[in-house]
N, C-alpha and C positions, 0 to 999 in steps of 0.2 A: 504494500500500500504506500503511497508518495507520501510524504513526509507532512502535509499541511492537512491532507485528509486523515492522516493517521492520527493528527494531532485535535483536530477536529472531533473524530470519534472517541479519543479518550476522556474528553471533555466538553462534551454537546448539552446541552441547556434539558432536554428530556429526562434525561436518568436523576440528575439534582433534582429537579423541581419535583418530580416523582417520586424519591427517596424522601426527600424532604416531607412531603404532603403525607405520604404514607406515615413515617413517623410521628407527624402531630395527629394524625386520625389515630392513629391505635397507641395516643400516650404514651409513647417510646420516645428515649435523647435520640434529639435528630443531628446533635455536633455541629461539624461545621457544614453539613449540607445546608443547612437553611440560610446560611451567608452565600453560598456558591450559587443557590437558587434565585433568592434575592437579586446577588449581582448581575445575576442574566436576565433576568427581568425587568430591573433595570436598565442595562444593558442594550436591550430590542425596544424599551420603550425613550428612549433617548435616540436613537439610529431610525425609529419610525415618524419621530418629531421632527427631526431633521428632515427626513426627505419627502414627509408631507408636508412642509412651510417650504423646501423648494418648488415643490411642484405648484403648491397655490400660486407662491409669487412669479414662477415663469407663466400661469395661467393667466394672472392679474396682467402682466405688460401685455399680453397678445398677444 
């Protein structure tokens, strides 16, 4: 596997937020997954802010 997807799959947003989520449903220490999950969430919501105010503002000029 190339090195960026490798890197990608060992650390993809799905398994955190899913470990995490799981562990606060069933009362279980969730450690540091619920920061890792957090950060990607954050993360996609800062990178989807971003390129929806581009898009608006290329739509606004014409």
């Amino acid at each position: 596997m190339p090195g960026p997807v490798r890197a990608f799959a060992e650390h993809q947003p799905t398994t955190s937020i899913v470990n995490a989520l799981r562990g606060l449903l069933t009362q279980q220490p969730v450690g540091t997954e619920i920061w890792t999950a957090l950060g990607w969430c954050f993360g996609v919501l800062i990178l989807a802010y971003a390129f929806a105010t581009l898009l608006y503002r290329r739509k606004q000029r014409g």
